[in-house]
C-alpha positions as CSV (number, residue, x, y, z in Angstrom):
1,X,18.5,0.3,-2.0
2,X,16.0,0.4,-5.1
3,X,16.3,-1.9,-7.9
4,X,15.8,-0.2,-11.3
5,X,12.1,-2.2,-11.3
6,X,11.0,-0.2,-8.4
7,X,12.9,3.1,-9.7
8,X,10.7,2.8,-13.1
9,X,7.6,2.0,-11.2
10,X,8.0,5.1,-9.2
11,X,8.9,7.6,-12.2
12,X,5.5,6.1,-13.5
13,X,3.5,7.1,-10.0
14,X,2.7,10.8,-10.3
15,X,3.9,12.8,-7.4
16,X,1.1,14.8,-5.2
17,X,1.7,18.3,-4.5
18,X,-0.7,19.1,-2.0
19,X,0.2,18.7,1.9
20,X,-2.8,18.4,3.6
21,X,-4.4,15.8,5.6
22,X,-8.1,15.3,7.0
23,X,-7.8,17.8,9.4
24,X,-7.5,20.5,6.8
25,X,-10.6,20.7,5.5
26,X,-9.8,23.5,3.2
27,X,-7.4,21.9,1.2
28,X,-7.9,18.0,2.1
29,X,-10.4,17.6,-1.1
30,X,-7.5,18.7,-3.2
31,X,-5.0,16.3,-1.4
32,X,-7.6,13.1,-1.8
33,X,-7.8,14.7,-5.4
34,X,-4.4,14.1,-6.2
35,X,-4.3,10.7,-4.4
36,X,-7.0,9.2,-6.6
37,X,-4.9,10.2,-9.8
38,X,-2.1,9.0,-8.8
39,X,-4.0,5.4,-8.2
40,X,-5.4,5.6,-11.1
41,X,-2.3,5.6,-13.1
42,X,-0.8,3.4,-10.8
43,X,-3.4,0.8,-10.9
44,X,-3.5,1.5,-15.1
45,X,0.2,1.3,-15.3
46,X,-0.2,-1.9,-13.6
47,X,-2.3,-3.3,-15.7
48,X,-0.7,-2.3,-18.6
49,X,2.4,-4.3,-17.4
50,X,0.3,-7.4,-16.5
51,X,0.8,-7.0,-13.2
52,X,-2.8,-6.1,-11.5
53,X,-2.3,-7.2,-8.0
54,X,-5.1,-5.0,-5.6
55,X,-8.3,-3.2,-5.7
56,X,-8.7,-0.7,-3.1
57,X,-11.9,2.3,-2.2
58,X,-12.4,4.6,0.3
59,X,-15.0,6.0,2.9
60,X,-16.8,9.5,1.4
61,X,-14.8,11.4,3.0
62,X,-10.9,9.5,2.0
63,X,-10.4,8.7,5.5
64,X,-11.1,4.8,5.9
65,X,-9.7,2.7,3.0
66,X,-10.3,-0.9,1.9
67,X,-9.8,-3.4,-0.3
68,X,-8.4,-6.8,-1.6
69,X,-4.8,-7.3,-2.8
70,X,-3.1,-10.5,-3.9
71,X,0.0,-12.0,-4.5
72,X,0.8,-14.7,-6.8
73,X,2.9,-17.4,-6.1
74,X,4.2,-21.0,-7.8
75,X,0.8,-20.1,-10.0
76,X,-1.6,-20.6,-7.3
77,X,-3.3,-16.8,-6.3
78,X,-3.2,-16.0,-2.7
79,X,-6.0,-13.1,-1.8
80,X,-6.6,-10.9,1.6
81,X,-8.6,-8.1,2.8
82,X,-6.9,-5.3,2.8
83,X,-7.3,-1.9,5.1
84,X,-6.1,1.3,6.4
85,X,-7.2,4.7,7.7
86,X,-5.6,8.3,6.9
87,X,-3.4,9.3,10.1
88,X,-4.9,12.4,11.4
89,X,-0.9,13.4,11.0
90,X,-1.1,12.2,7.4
91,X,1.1,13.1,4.7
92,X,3.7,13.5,7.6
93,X,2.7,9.9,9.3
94,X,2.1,7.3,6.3
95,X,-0.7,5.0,6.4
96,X,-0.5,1.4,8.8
97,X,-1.8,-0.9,5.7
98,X,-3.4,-4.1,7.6
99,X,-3.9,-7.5,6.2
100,X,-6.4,-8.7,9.3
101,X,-6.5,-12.3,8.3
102,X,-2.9,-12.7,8.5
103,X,-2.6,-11.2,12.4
104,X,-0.1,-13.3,14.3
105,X,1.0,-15.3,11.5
106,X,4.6,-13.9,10.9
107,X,7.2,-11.7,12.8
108,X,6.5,-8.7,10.1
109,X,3.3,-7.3,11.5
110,X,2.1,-5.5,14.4
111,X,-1.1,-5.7,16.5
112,X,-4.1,-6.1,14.3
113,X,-2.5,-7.3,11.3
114,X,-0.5,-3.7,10.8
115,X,2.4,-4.8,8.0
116,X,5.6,-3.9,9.0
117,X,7.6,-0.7,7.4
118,X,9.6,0.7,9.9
119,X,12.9,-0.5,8.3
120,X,12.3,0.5,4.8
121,X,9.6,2.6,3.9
122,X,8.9,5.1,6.3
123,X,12.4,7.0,6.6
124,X,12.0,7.1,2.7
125,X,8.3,8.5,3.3
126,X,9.5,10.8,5.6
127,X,12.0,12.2,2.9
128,X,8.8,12.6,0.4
129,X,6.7,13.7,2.1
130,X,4.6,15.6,0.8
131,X,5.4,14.2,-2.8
132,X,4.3,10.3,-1.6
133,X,0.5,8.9,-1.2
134,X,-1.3,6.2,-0.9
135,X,-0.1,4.7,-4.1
136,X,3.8,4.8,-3.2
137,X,3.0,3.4,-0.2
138,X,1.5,-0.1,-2.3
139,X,4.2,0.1,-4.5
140,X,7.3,0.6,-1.6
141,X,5.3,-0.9,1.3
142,X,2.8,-3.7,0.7
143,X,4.0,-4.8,-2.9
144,X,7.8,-5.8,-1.4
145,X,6.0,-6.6,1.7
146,X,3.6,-9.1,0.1
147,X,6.3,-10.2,-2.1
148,X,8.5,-11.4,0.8
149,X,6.2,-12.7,3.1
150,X,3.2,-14.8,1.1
151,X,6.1,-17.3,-0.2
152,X,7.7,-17.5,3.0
153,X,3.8,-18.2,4.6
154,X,3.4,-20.5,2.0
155,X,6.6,-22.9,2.9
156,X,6.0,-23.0,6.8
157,X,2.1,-24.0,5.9
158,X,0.5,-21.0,7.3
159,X,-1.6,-20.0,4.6
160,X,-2.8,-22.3,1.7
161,X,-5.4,-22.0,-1.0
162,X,-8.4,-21.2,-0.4
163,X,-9.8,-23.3,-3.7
């Protein structure tokens, strides 16, 4: 379930309207259109709540993303590399967000440092869909996953500050 948090959060993420993917190059500008508002007053939301937790840009053409995100925890700030390309399938197939430097260091990732959403996220993607983009999948994917998994990292010694 969604906590009340994560309910406000997504009220405050505008939906997109548009379902298109690369492959439609007719209407794919108006898609990546929508997608870079709805970061935008995602990341300014964030901001506004003190909570500015990733920086992310794309390729010309929206199809390769990339970026840093972090997570803070016990006060110390814990940064990766973050990437992920647009599914040729995308909006129906949501994006496999990687954190590379963390490949092979827990249970919840695939090959390549893929995070894992299979539980949570994507059935709920796949009931949005075309209404979710790249900033839902932040807020409902990487945010909780970060949010589980860097303190859990932490205690077992896997990761450890970089200063």
């Amino acid at each position: 379930m969604v906590d009340e948090v994560t309910k406000k959060t997504l009220t405050q993420i505008p939906l997109l309207g548009t379902n298109a993917g690369p492959r439609d190059k007719d209407q794919w500008p108006q898609r990546l259109k929508e997608e870079y508002l709805s970061l935008i007053k995602y990341v300014e939301n964030n901001k506004s709540a003190d909570n500015d937790w990733f920086r992310l840009e794309s390729n010309k053409e929206g199809t390769r993303w990339f970026g840093k995100c972090w997570y803070i925890h016990q006060l110390i700030k814990y940064e990766f590399d973050v990437e992920f390309d647009i599914p040729v399938t995308y909006p129906g197939t949501a994006p496999e967000i990687a954190i590379p430097e963390l490949d092979g260091k827990t249970a919840k990732m695939y090959r390549g440092g893929k995070i894992c959403l299979t539980d949570h996220f994507k059935p709920l993607w796949a009931k949005n869909v075309p209404k979710f983009g790249i900033a839902h999948a932040f807020a409902l994917g990487l945010g909780p996953w970060l949010a589980v998994e860097v303190p859990e990292l932490v205690e077992r010694g896997v990761i450890g500050n970089k200063e």
